[in-house]
LUMDRENFI-537887 format. One record per residue (C-alpha): residue in three letters; chain; x, y, z. Coordinates in nm, 2 decimals. Layout:
BEGIN
(node "Ala"; "A"; (X; Y; Z))
...
END
This chain:
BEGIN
(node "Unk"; "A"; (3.40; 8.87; 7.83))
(node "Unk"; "A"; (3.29; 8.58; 7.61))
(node "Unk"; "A"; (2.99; 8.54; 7.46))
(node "Unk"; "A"; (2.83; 8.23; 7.42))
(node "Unk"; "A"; (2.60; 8.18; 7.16))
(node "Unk"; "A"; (2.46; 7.82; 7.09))
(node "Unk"; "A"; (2.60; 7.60; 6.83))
(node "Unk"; "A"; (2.47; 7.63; 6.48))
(node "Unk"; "A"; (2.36; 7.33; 6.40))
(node "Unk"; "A"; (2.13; 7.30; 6.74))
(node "Unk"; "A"; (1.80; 7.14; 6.65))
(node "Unk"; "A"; (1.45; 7.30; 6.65))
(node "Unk"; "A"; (1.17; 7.09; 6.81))
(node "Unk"; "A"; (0.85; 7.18; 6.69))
(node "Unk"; "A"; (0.57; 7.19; 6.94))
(node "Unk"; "A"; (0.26; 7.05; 6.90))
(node "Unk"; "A"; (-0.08; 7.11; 7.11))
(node "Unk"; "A"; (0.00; 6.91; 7.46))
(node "Unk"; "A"; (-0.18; 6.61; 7.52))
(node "Unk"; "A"; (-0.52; 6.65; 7.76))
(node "Unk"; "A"; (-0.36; 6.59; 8.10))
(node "Unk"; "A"; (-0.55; 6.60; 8.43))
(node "Unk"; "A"; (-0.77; 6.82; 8.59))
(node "Unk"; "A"; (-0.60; 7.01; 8.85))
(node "Unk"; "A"; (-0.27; 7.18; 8.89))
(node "Unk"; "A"; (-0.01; 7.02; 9.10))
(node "Unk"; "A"; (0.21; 7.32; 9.21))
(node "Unk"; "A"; (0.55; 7.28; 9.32))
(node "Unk"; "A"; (0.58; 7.23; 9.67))
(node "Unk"; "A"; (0.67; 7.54; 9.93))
(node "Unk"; "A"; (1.01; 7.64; 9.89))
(node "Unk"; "A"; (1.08; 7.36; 9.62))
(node "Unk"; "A"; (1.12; 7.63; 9.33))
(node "Unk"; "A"; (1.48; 7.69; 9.22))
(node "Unk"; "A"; (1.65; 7.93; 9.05))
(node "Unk"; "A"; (1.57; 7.93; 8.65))
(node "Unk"; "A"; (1.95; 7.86; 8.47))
(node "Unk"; "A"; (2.09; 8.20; 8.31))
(node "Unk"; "A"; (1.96; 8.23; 7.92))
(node "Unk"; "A"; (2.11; 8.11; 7.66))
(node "Unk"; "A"; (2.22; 8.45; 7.40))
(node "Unk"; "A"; (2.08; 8.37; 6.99))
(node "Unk"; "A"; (2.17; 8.54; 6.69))
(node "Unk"; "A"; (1.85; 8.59; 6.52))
(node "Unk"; "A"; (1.81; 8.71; 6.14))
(node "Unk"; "A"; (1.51; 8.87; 5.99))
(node "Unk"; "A"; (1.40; 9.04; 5.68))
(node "Unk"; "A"; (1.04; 9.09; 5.53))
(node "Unk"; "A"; (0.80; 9.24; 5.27))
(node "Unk"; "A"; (1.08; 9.15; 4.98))
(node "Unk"; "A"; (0.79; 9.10; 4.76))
(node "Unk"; "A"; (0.97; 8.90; 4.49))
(node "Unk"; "A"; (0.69; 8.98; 4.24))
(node "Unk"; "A"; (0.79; 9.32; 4.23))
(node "Unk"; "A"; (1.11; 9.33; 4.19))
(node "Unk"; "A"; (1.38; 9.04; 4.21))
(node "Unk"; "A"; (1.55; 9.01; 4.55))
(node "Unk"; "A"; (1.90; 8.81; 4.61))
(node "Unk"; "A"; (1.98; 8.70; 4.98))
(node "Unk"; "A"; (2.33; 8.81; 5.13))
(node "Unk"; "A"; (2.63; 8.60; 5.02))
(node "Unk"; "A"; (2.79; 8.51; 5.27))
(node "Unk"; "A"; (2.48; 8.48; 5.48))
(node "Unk"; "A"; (2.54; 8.68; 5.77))
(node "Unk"; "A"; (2.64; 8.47; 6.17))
(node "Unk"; "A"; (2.27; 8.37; 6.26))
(node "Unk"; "A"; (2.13; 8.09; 6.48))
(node "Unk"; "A"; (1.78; 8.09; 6.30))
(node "Unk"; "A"; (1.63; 8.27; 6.03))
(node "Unk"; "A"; (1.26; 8.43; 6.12))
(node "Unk"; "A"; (1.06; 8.60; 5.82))
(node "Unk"; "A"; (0.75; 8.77; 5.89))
(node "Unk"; "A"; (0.62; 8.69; 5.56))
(node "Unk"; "A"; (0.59; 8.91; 5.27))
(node "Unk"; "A"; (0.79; 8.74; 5.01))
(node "Unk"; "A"; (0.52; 8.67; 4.74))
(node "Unk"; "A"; (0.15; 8.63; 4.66))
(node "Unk"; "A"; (0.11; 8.22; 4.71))
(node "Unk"; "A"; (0.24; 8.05; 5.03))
(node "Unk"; "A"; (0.38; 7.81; 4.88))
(node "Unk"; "A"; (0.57; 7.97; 4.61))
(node "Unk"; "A"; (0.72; 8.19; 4.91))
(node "Unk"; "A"; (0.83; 7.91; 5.08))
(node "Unk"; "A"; (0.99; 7.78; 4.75))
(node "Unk"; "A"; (1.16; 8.08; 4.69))
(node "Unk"; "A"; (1.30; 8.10; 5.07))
(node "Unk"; "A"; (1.44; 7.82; 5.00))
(node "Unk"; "A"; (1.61; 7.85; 4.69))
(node "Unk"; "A"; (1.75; 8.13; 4.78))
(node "Unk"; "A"; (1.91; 8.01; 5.09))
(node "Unk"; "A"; (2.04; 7.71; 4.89))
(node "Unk"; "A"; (2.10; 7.51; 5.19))
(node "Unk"; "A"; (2.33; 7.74; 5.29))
(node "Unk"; "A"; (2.17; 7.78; 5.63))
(node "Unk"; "A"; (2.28; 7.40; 5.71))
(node "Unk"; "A"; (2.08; 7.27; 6.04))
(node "Unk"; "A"; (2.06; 7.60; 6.16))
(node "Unk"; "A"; (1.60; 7.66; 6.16))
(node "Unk"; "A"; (1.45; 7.87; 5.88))
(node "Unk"; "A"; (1.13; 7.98; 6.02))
(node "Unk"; "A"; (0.83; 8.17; 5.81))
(node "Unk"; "A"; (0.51; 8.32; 5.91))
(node "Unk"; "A"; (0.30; 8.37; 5.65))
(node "Unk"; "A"; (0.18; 8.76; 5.58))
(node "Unk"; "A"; (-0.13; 8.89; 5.40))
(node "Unk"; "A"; (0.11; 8.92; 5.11))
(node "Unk"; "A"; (0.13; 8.50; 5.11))
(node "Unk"; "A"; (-0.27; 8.48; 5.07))
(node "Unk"; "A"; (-0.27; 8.72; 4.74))
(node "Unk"; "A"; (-0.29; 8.47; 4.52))
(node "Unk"; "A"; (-0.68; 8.39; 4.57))
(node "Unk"; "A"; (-0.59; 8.02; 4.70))
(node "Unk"; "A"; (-0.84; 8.04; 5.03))
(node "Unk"; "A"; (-0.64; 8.05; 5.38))
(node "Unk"; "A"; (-0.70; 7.69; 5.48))
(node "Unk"; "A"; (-0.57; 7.52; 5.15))
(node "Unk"; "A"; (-0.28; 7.71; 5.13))
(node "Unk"; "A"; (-0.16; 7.66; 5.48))
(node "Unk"; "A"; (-0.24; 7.29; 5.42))
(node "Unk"; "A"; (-0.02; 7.29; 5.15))
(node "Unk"; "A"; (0.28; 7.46; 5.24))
(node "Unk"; "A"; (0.31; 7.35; 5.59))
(node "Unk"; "A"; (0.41; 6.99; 5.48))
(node "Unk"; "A"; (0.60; 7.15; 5.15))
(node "Unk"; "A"; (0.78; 7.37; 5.42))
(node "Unk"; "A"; (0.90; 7.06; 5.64))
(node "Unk"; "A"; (1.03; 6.89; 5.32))
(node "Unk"; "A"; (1.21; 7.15; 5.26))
(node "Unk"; "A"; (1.36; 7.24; 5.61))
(node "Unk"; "A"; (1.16; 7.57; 5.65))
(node "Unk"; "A"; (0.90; 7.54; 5.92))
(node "Unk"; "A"; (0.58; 7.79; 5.86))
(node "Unk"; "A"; (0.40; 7.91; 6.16))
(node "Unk"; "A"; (0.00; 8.01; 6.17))
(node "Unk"; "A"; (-0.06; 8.00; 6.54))
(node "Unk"; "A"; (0.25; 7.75; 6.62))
(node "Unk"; "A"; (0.55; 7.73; 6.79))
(node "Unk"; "A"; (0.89; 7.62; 6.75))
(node "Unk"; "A"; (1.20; 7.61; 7.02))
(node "Unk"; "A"; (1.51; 7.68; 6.91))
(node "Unk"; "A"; (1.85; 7.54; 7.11))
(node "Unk"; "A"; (1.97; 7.21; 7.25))
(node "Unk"; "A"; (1.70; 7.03; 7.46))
(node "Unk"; "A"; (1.91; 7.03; 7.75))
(node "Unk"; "A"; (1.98; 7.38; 7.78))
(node "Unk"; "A"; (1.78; 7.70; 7.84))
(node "Unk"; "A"; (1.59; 7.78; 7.46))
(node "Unk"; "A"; (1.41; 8.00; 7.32))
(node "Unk"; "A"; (1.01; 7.93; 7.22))
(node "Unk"; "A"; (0.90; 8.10; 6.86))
(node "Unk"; "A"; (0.56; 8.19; 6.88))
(node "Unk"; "A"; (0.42; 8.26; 6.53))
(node "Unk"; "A"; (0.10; 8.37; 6.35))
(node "Unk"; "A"; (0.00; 8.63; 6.10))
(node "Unk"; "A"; (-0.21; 8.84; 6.34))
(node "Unk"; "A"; (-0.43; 8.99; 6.14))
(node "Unk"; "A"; (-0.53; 9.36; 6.25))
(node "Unk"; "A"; (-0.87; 9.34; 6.44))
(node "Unk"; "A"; (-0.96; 9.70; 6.30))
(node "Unk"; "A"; (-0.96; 9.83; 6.67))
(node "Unk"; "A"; (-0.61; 10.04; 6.71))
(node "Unk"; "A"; (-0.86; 10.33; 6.76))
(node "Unk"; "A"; (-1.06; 10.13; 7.04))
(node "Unk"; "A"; (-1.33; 9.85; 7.00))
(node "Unk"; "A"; (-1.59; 10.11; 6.99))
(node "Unk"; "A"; (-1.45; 10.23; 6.69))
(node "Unk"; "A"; (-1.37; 9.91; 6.51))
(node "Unk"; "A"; (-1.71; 9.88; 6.35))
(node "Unk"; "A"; (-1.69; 10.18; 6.15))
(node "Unk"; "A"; (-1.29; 10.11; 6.07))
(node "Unk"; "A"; (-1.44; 9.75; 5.93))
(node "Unk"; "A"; (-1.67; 9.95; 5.72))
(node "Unk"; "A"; (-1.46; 10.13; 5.57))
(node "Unk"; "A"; (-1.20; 9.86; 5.50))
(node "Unk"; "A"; (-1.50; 9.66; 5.32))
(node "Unk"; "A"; (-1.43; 9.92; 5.04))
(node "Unk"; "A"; (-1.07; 10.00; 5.08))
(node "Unk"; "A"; (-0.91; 9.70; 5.19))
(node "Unk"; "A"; (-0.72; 9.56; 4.89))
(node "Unk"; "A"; (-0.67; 9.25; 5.05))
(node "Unk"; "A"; (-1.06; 9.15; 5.00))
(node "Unk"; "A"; (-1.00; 9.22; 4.63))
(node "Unk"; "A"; (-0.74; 8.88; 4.62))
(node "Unk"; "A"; (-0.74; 8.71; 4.93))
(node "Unk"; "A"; (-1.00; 8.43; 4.96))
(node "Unk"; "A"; (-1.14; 8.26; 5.33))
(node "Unk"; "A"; (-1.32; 7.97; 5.09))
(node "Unk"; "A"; (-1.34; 7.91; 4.73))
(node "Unk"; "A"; (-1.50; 8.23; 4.59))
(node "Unk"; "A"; (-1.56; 8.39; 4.94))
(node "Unk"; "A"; (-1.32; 8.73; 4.91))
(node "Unk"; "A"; (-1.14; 8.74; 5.27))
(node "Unk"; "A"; (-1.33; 9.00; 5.44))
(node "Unk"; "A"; (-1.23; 9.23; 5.73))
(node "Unk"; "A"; (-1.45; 9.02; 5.99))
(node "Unk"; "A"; (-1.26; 8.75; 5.89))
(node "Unk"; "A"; (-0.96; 8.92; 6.00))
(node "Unk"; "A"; (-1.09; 9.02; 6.32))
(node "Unk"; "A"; (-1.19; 8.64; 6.36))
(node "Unk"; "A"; (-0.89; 8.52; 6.24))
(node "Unk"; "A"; (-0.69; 8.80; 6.49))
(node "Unk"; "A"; (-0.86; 8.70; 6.80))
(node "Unk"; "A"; (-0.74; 8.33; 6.76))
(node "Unk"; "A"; (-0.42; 8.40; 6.72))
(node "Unk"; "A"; (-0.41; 8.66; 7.00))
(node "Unk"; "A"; (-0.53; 8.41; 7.25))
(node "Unk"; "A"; (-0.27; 8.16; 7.11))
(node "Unk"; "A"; (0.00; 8.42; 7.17))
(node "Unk"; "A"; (-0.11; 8.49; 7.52))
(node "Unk"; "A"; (-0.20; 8.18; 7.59))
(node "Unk"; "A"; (0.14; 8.03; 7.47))
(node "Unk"; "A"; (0.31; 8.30; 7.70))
(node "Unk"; "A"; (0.15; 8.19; 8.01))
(node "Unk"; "A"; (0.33; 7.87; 7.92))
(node "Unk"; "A"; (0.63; 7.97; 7.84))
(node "Unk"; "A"; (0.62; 8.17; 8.18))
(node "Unk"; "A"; (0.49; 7.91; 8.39))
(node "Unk"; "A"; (0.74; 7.63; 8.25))
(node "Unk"; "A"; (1.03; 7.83; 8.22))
(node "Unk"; "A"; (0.99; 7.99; 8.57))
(node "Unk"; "A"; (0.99; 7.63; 8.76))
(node "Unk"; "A"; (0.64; 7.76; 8.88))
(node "Unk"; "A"; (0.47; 7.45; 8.90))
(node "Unk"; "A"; (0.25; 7.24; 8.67))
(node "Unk"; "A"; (0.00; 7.38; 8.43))
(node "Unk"; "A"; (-0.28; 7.20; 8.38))
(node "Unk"; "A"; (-0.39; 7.12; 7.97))
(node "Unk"; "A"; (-0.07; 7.38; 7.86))
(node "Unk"; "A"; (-0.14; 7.53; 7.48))
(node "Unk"; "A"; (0.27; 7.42; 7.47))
(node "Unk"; "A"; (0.45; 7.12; 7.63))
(node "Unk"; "A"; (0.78; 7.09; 7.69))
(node "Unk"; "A"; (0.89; 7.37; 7.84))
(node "Unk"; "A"; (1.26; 7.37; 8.03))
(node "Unk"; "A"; (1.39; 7.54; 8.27))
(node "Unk"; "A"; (1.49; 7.91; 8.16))
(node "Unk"; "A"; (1.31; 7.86; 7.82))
(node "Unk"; "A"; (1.24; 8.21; 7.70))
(node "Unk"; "A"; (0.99; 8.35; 7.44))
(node "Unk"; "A"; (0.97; 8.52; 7.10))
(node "Unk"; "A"; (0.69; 8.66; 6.86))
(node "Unk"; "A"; (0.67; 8.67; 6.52))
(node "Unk"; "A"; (0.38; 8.77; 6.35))
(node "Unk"; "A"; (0.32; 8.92; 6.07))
(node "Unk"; "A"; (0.13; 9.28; 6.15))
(node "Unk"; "A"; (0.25; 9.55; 6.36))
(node "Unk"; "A"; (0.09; 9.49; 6.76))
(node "Unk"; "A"; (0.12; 9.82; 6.84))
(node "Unk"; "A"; (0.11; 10.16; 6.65))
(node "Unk"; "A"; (0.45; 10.26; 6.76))
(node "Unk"; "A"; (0.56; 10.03; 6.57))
(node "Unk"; "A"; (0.47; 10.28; 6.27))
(node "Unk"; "A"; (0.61; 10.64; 6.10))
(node "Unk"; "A"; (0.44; 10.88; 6.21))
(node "Unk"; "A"; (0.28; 10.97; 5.93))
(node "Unk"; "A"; (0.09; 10.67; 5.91))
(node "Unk"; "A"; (0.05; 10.61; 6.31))
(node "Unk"; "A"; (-0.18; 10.95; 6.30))
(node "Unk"; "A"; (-0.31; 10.98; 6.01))
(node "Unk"; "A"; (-0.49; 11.35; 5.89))
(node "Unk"; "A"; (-0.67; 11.29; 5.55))
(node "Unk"; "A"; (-0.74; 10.89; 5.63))
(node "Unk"; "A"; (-0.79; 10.81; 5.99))
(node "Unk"; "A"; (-0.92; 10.46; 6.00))
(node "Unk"; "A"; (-0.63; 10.35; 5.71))
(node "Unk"; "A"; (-0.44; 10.29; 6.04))
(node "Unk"; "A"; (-0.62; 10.05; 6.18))
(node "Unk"; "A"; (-0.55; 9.79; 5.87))
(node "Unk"; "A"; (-0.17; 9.78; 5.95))
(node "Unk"; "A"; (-0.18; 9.70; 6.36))
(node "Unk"; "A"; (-0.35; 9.66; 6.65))
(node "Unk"; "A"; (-0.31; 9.74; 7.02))
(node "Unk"; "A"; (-0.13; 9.47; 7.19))
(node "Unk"; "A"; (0.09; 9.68; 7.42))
(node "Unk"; "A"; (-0.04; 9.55; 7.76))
(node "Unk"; "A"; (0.07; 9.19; 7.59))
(node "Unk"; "A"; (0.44; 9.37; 7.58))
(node "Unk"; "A"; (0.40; 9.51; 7.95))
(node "Unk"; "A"; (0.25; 9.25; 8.14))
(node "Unk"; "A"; (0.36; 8.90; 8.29))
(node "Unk"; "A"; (0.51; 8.65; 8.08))
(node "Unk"; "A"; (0.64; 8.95; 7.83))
(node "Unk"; "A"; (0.83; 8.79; 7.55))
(node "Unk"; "A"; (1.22; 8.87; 7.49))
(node "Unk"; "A"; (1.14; 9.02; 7.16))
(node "Unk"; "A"; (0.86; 9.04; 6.88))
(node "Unk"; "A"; (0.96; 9.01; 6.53))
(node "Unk"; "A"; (0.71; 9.16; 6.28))
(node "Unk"; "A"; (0.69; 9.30; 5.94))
(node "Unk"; "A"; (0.40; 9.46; 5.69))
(node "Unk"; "A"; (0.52; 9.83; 5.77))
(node "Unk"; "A"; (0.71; 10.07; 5.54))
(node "Unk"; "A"; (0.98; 10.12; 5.77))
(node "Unk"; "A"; (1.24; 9.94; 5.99))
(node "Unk"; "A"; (1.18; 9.98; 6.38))
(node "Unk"; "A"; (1.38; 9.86; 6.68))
(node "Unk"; "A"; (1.22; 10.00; 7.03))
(node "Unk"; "A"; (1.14; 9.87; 7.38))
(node "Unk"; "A"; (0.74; 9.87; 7.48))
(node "Unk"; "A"; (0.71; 9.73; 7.80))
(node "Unk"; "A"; (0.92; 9.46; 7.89))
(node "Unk"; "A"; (1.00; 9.36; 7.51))
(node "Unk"; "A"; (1.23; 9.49; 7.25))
(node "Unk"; "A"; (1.00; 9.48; 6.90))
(node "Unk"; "A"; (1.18; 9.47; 6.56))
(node "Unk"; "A"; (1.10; 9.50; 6.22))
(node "Unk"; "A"; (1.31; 9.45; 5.89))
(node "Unk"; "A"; (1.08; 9.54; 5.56))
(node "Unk"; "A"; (1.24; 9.56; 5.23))
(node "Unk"; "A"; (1.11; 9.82; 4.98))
(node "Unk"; "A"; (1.27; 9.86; 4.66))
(node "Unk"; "A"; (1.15; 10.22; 4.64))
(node "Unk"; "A"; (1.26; 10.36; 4.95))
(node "Unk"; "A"; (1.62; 10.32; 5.02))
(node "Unk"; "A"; (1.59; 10.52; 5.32))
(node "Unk"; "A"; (1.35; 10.33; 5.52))
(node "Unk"; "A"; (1.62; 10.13; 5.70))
(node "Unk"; "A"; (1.62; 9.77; 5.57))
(node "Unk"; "A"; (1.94; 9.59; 5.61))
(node "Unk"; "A"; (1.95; 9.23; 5.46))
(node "Unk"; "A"; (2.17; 9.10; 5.70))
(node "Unk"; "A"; (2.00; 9.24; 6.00))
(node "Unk"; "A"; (2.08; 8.98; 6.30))
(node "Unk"; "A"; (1.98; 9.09; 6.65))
(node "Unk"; "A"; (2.11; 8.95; 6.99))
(node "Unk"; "A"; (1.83; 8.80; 7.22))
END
């Protein structure tokens, strides 16, 4: 059997919101809807949480058979210093093949608030050939073929793993014990606070559903949607996430998933979007990072990976030239 895989150098077209269109929906008409064309296989890479601040970190040589890079952030406090790194470390070894990076809490450590630095390193990215994500997209593949549609965004935890009724109290005691308050920054001086992660979460989460439903709709020949979040959907288009926390606790060791000494601790690394995973419009796969240890499983209907480099723990799975089939 062959396997096709698309060609390396196939662009990446960026999507941007779709332009206000008209009021109604025009479905297709009865019967019209045809078959969506078979998918189209890519190689994706991914590694996170190399944390070049701790220790020094040197990417594979030869880079390993990929169709796009996707890093879940993690490489160093200051977005745009990880976006430097990224890529001079690739070297432009990647060639036209997409680089893509979605910043991590790790990216915002440098006390630069959230805003500034995304408006810095978004344009520093493009000039660079590395597109960061916060609540974007990107398809990957030739135009005229079935792709595949990267939904990214950091997806800050919401503090509610345990249930919304329990997230005020898990907020509380984050407001203590969060170390990301201590560096991170929502406005000049204004520590990033966990209320502004659970603001911050439920933006991207509707962006991520909401960018699904498109994908779904578009790809599945199902009609017209009315005022998509995405445009330019084709025929057999599929979808990916990468974000940068956990979306479900499985994705964690056990011995963090139920905590005994520190229940709420939990709740800072993930947050309970399973029924995303099992309901309509599932994506393919969801990329994340920001745990201590690699995972590859199946919730729902999507196969969830995760990559992390730790310099301290061998063992905890992390292969630099992890590439994955989708």
């Amino acid at each position: 059997m062959t396997l096709h895989v698309p060609d390396p150098v196939a662009r990446a077209e960026v999507h941007a919101p779709a332009p206000t269109e008209g009021p109604s929906a025009v479905p297709a008409a009865p019967g019209a809807r045809s078959a969506p064309p078979k998918p189209v296989p890519f190689r994706l890479w991914t590694l996170s949480d190399l944390r070049i601040d701790r220790a020094p970190h040197v990417l594979p040589d030869p880079l390993p058979d990929f169709d796009a890079l996707l890093v879940p952030g993690g490489i160093a406090p200051g977005l745009c210093r990880s976006v430097r790194w990224l890529a001079d470390a690739l070297g432009g070894r990647q060639g036209r093949r997409p680089v893509v990076l979605v910043p991590g809490p790790a990216e915002y450590l440098d006390g630069e608030p959230v805003g500034e630095a995304l408006a810095e390193a978004v344009p520093l990215g493009a000039a660079l050939g590395i597109t960061v994500l916060h609540d974007g997209a990107v398809r990957l593949g030739d135009p005229l073929r079935p792709g595949l549609i990267i939904l990214g965004a950091t997806l800050w935890t919401d503090f509610a793993l345990d249930g919304v009724e329990n997230a005020r109290t898990a907020r509380a005691h984050a407001r203590s014990r969060w170390t990301v308050s201590d560096k991170a920054a929502s406005a000049p001086g204004v520590p990033f606070f966990p209320h502004d992660a659970a603001g911050a979460h439920a933006r991207s989460r509707a962006f991520i559903e909401d960018g699904l439903n498109a994908v779904a709709v578009g790809a599945g020949l199902y009609g017209h949607m009315p005022n998509p979040v995405l445009r330019d959907i084709g025929p057999g288009d599929r979808a990916a996430v990468v974000t940068a926390f956990a979306p479900s606790r499985s994705c964690l060791p056990p011995a963090l998933a139920r905590p005994v000494l520190d229940p709420w601790r939990v709740c800072w690394h993930a947050s309970a979007l399973d029924p995303v995973m099992e309901g309509w419009g599932a994506p393919a796969v969801w990329i994340h990072g920001n745990v201590p240890q690699a995972c590859d499983l199946r919730l729902g209907r999507t196969r969830v990976v995760s990559n992390p480099y730790d310099p301290d723990d061998p063992t905890n799975g992390f292969d630099a030239s992890r590439t994955i089939l989708v």
